[in-house]
Structure formats: structure tokens, C-alpha cells
C-alpha positions in Angstrom: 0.0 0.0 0.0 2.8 2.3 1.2 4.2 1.5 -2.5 1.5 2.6 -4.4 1.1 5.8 -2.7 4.8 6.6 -2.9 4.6 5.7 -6.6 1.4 7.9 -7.5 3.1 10.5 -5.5 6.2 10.2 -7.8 4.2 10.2 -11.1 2.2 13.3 -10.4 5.7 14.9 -8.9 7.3 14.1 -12.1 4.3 14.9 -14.2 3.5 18.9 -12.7 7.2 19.6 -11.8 8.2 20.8 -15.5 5.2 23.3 -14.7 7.0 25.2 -12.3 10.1 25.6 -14.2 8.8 26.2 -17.2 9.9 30.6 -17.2 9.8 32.9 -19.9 12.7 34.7 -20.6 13.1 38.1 -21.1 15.4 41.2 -21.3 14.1 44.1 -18.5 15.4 46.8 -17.8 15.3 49.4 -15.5 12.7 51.8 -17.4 9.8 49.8 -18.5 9.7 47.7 -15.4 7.8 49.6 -13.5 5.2 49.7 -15.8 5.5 46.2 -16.2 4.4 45.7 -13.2 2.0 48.4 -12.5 3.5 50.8 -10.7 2.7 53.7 -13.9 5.4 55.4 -15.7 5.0 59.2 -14.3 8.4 60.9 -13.2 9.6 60.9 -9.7 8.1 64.6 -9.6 4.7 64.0 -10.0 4.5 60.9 -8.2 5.8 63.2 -5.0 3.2 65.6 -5.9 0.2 63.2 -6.1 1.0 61.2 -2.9 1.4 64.5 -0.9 -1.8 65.8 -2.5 -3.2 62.3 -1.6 -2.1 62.4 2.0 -3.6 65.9 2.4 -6.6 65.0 0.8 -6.9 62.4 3.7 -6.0 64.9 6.5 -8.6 67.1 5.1 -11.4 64.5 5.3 -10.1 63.5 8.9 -10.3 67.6 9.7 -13.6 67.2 8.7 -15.0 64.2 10.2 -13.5 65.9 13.7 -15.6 69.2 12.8 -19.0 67.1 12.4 -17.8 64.9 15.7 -17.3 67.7 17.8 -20.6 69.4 16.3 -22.3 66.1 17.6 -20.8 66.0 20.9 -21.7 70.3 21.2 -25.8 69.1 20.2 -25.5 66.1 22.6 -23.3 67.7 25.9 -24.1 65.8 29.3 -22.2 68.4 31.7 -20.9 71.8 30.8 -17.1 70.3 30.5 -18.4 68.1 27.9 -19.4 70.9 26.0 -16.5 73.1 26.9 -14.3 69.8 25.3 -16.8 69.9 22.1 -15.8 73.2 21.6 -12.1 72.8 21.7 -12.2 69.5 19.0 -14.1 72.2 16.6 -11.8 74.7 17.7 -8.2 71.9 17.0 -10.1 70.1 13.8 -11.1 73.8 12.2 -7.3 74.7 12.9 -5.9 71.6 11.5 -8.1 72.2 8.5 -6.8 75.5 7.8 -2.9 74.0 8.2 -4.1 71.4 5.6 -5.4 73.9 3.3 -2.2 76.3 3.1 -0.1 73.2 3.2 -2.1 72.2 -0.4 -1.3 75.7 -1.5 2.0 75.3 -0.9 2.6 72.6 -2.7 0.5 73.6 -5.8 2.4 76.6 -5.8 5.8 74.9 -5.5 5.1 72.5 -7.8 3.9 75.1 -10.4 7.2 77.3 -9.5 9.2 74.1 -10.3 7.3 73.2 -12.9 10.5 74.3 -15.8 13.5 74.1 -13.8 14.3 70.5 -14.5 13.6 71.1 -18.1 
């Protein structure tokens, strides 16, 4: 019994190993890999620009979700401290959202300043 099993064992083995060596060969190099493997061919430039805009983007949502949390906790205060804390999360998300914002203008405006230098 032990046979059989090691010998049907051996014949699928043998039959599916030439599938995992089988490899296509070809030349890369350096330039079109990335988009060979789907990370987009944009210069190092823009890809900087779009992840910071992407990250502020998501700071500004969070900014925002804190405004309408701290509105919430302002229409629904069980003691005057509670309020007095709902006033200062509008009072930090509203600043935070304002640093967000100039921080996007900033880098719009660097980015358009930049925009020939390299060229």
C-alpha cells in the first residue's frame, strides 16, 4: 500500500514539476519595469506631488469628520465640561483644517514654480 502511494506520488511529482520551471525569458530593464508591473510610468516629480496631494486629501477628510464629531458631541453635551471639550475639537479640527489647506497651496504653488526648472 505504502508502495502505491509513494509511486502515485512520484508520477504526479514528475508529471506537474516541468510546470513550475517552465519561465519565460526576457530582457528588463530598468525603465519599463515599473510599468510592467503596474506601478505607472510618471516621473519621480509627479509621483511626490500626487501622494502628498493624496495624504492631504486624507487629512482634510479627517479635519472634517473631527468638525462634524465635535458638532455632535456640542448638540448632545451631558455636563458643561463636555461641552466646553466639544468646543475645543471644533476649535483643533477647524485649525488643522486651515494648516491642511495652506499646506495644499503650498505645494500647488511649489510644484507650479518648479514646474520648468528641470527642463
Amino acid at each position: 500500500m505504502a508502495k502505491k502511494i509513494s509511486l502515485i506520488l512520484l508520477a504526479l511529482g514528475l508529471i506537474l514539476c516541468p510546470n513550475f520551471v517552465l519561465a519565460q525569458v526576457t530582457s528588463y530593464s530598468i525603465e519599463n519595469i515599473g510599468g510592467s508591473i503596474g506601478l505607472g510610468t510618471a516621473d519621480l516629480k509627479t509621483t511626490v506631488i500626487n501622494v502628498i496631494q493624496w495624504v492631504l486629501g486624507i487629512l482634510a477628510l479627517v479635519a472634517v469628520v473631527m468638525i462634524i464629531i465635535g458638532g455632535v458631541m456640542l448638540m448632545t453635551p451631558t455636563s458643561e465640561e463636555k461641552a466646553e471639550k466639544a468646543k475645543k475639537v471644533i476649535t483643533a479640527a477647524v485649525i488643522g483644517l486651515i494648516v491642511v489647506l495652506l499646506a495644499w497651496a503650498i505645494v500647488i504653488f511649489v510644484a507650479g514654480t518648479t514646474a520648468n526648472v528641470t527642463e
